[in-house]
N, C-alpha and C positions, 0 to 999 in steps of 0.2 A: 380495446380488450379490457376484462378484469383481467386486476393483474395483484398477485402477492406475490410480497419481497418478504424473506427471510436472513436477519444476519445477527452475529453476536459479537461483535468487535470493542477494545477501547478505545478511548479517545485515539485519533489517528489518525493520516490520510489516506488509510483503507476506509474509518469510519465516513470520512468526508465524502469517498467516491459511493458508497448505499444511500447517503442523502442527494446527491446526483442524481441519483437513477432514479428516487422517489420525483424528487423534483421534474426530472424534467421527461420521465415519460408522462407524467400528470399533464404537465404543459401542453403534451403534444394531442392531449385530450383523452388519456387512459385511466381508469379507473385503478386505482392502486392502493390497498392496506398495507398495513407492515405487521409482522410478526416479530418480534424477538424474545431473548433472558436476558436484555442489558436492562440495568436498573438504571444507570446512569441517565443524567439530563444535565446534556452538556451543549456549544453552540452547533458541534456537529450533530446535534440529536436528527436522526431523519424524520422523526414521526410529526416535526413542525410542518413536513411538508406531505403526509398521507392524508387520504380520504378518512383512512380509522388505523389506529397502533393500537395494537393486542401486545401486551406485556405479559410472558409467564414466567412465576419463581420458582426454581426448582431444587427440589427439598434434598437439603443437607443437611447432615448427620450434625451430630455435636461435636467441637474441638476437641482435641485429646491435648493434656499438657506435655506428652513422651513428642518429640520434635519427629523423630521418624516413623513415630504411629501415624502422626496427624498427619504426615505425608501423604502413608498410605490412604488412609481412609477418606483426602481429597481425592487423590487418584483413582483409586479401587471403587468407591462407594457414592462418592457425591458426581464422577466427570462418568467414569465407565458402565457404572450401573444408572442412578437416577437422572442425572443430564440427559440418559439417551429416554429412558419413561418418557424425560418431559417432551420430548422430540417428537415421540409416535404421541402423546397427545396432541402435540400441536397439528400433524400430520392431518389427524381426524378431523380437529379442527377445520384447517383449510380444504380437506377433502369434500366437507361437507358445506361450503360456500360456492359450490362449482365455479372455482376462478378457471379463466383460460389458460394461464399459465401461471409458474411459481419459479421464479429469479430467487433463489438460493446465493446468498453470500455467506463469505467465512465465519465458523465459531469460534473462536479465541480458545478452546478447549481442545478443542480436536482436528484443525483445521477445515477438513470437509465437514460439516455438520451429520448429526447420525438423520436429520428430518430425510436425509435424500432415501436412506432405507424404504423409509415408512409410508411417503406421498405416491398415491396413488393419480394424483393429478399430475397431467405433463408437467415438468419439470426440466431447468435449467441451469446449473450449476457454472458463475461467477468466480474462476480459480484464480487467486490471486498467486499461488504458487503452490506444489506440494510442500509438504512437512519438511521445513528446512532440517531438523536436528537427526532426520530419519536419511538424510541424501545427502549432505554435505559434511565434505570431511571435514572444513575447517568449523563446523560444529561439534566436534566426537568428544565426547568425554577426555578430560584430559589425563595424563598416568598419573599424576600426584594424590589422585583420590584413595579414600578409605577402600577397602575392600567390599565392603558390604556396602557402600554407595557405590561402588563400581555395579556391583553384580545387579542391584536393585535398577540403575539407571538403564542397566540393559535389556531389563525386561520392562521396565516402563516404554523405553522408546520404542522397542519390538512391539508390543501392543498398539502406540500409538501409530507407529506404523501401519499397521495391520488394522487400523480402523479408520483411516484416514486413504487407504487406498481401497477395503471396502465399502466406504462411506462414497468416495468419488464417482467408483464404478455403478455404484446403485443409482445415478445420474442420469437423468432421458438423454441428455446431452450435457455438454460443458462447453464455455468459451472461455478463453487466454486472454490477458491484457496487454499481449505484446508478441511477435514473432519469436522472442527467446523466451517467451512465457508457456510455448508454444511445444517449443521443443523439448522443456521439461516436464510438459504433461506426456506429451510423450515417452519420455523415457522411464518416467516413475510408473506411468497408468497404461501405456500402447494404447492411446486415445489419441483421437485427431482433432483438434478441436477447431471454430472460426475465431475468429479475433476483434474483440470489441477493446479498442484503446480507451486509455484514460482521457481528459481534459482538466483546463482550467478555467476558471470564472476570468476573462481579460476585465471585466467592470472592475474588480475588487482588486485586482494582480496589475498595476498598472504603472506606466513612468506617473511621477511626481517632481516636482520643481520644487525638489528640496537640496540642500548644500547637503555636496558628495562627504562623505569621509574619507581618511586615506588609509583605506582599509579590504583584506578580504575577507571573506563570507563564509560562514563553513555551516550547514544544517545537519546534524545528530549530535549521538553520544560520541562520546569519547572512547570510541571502543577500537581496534583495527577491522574487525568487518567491515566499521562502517570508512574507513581509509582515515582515519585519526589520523595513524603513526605514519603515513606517508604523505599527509597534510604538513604535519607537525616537523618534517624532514626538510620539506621542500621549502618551507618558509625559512629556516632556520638557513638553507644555502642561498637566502637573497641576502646580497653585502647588507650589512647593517645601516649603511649611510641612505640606503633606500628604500628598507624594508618595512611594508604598513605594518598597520595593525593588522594583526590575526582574531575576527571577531567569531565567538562559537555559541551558536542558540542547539538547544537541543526539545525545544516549542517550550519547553518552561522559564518564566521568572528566578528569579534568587527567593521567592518566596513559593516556589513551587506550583503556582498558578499558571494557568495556560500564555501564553502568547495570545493576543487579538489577531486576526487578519491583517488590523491596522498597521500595529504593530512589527507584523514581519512583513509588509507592505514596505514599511519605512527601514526598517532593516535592509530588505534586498537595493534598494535604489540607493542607501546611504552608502553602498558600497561598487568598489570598481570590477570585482568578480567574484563569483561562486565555484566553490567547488564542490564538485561530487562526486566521491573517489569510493562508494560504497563495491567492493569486490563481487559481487553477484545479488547487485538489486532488477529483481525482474522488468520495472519499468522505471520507475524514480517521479515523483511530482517534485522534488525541489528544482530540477532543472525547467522544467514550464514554469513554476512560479518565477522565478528568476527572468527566464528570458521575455515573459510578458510584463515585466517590469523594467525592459530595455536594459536587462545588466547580463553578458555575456556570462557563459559558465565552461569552465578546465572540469574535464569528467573521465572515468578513463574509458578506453577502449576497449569496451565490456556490456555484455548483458543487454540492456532494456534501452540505455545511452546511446548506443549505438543508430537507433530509431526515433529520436529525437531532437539530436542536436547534430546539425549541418557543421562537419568539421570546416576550419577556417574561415566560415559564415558567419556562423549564430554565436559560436565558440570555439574549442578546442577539445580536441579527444587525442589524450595522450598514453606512455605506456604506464606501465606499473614503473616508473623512474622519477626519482623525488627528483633530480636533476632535472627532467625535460619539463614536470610541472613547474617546478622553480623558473625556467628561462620562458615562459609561456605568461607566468602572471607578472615577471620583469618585462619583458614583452610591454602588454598592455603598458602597463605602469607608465614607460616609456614613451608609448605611441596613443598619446588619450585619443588622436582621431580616431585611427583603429577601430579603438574599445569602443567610442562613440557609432559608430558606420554598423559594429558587431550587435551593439545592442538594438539600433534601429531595425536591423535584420532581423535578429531576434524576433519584438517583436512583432512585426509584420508577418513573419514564419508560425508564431502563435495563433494571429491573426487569422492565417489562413488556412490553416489546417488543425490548433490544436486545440478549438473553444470545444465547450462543454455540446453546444447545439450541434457542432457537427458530431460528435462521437456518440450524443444519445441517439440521433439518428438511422447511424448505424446497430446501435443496440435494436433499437425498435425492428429493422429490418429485420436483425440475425432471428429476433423473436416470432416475429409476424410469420414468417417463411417457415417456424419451425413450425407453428402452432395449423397454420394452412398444410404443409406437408403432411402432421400426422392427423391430420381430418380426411386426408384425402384418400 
């Protein structure tokens, strides 16, 4: 198949999974450009691994120095008016290359990109989730704000709302990256989508025969979405006479610079488990990275976790209780066989069902099938 991909994301492991899909439907012999508005060139850049990267800039206004003008006039004038221009250019663009199909990934702006409006070529839209700040309460605006940033934020996310589920809808189709990925398309859009899962690189994500640390693991901010404050509980009730280090990456340096692969290669394995306690992450890569590096992972029992990690196998899936994560990583601690037996499992469980080749596979099917169906 020709094949264009579209996405606009930062550095990230969303941006990771669009160099996936360049990479390895390319591999499986498909002809594939890339479209984007990221400027960036970073190691996730995808476009190291397309046939051609089309980069468009899209024209923004001048700064204003009033803090809430310049708000506006990102909002209003650079994301809702001219971002979406740049979209129906690009549309034409790709309209006029007859690819077979067009794999749409998220914009950083808008969630759904406005290109799904405007392509006239089948099309396939990659939902990584709806607009968290438009669905989820423990996103809402909180009450201590100004008045006029209340009122202002409610119309911004009303908008963004409202262009992120028309943007979706204007879709040939969409696929989900996970059974509860699945159900939140559903409820935001009354779409049915198939389901193409994420992977991991097991080359790169791998055990090493380096001296452990006596330490756990923790991948984000420091924030409670991402389960911080029930990380930061559950440690604090291991007795003190045993309790590791508590080590926290959030992919950057103390200098602000990314993380290597290497790097958090030797992170995962210097460690006796990960946790990932993110309250409603659609699918999660820190738990694959993890368990293809032979190190068990505590996650809770939620969301995208649920579909990856074999409880009392691979790891542990526990409640929203700093208590039961507490006695789960004393647990391990205790029983290094265990942890040992769990990581093997782990990654054997990688192994087998959670590489990059078996999931682009699947992509390529869900694509192949749609583009044969509306031929036919």
């Amino acid at each position: 198949m020709k094949i264009a991909i579209f996405y606009d994301i930062a550095f990230s492991g969303a941006k990771r999974v669009v160099k996936e899909h360049v990479k390895g439907l390319r591999s499986l012999g498909h002809f594939v450009d890339l479209y984007t508005t990221d400027q960036a060139i970073d190691v996730f850049d995808p476009g190291i691994e397309a046939n051609n990267k089309y980069c468009y800039l899209p024209t923004n206004t001048k700064n204003i120095n009033i803090p809430i003008l310049n708000r506006f006039k990102k909002d209003f004038f650079d994301t809702f008016y001219n971002l979406r221009n740049t979209h129906k250019k690009i549309a034409y663009e790709i309209d006029k290359k007859k690819y077979d199909i067009v794999l749409v990934h998220t914009d950083i702006a808008t969630q759904a990109p406005f290109l799904l409006r405007y392509l006239k070529t089948k099309n396939v839209y990659f939902c990584l989730e709806p607009l968290r700040n438009a669905y989820e309460y423990s996103l809402r605006l909180k009450e201590n704000v100004g008045l006029l940033k209340a009122f202002y934020e409610d119309i911004n996310r009303w908008i963004r709302k409202s262009i992120d589920r028309k943007n979706a809808l204007s879709a040939n189709y969409i696929i989900a990256l996970s059974l509860f990925g699945r159900e939140r398309i559903i409820a935001a859009y009354d779409l049915y989508p198939k389901i193409s899962y994420l992977g991991v690189d097991a080359a790169i994500f791998r055990p090493k025969k380096i001296k452990k640390k006596y330490q756990v693991f923790f991948v984000a901010e420091k924030q409670s979405i991402y389960g911080y404050d029930l990380a930061q509980k559950a440690m604090n009730l291991i007795p003190k006479n045993i309790r590791p280090d508590f080590k926290i990456v959030s992919w950057k340096k103390n200098n602000s610079e990314r993380l290597s692969d290497e790097e958090l290669v030797n992170l995962y394995n210097q460690s006796i488990v990960t946790l990932s306690l993110s309250k409603f992450d659609t699918f999660g890569l820190v738990p694959l990275e993890s368990m293809a590096c032979g190190i068990p992972v505590i996650a809770l029992n939620v969301a995208g976790y649920r579909e990856t990690i074999k409880d009392n196998v691979t790891g542990f899936l526990t409640d929203f209780d700093p208590q039961e994560i507490a006695d789960k990583i004393t647990y391990l601690l205790e029983h290094s066989d265990k942890a040992e037996e769990m990581g093997r499992n782990a990654r054997k469980w990688i192994e087998d069902q959670w590489i990059w080749e078996v999931q682009i596979k699947n992509l390529e099917k869900i694509l192949t099938d749609f583009v044969i169906k509306k031929d036919s």
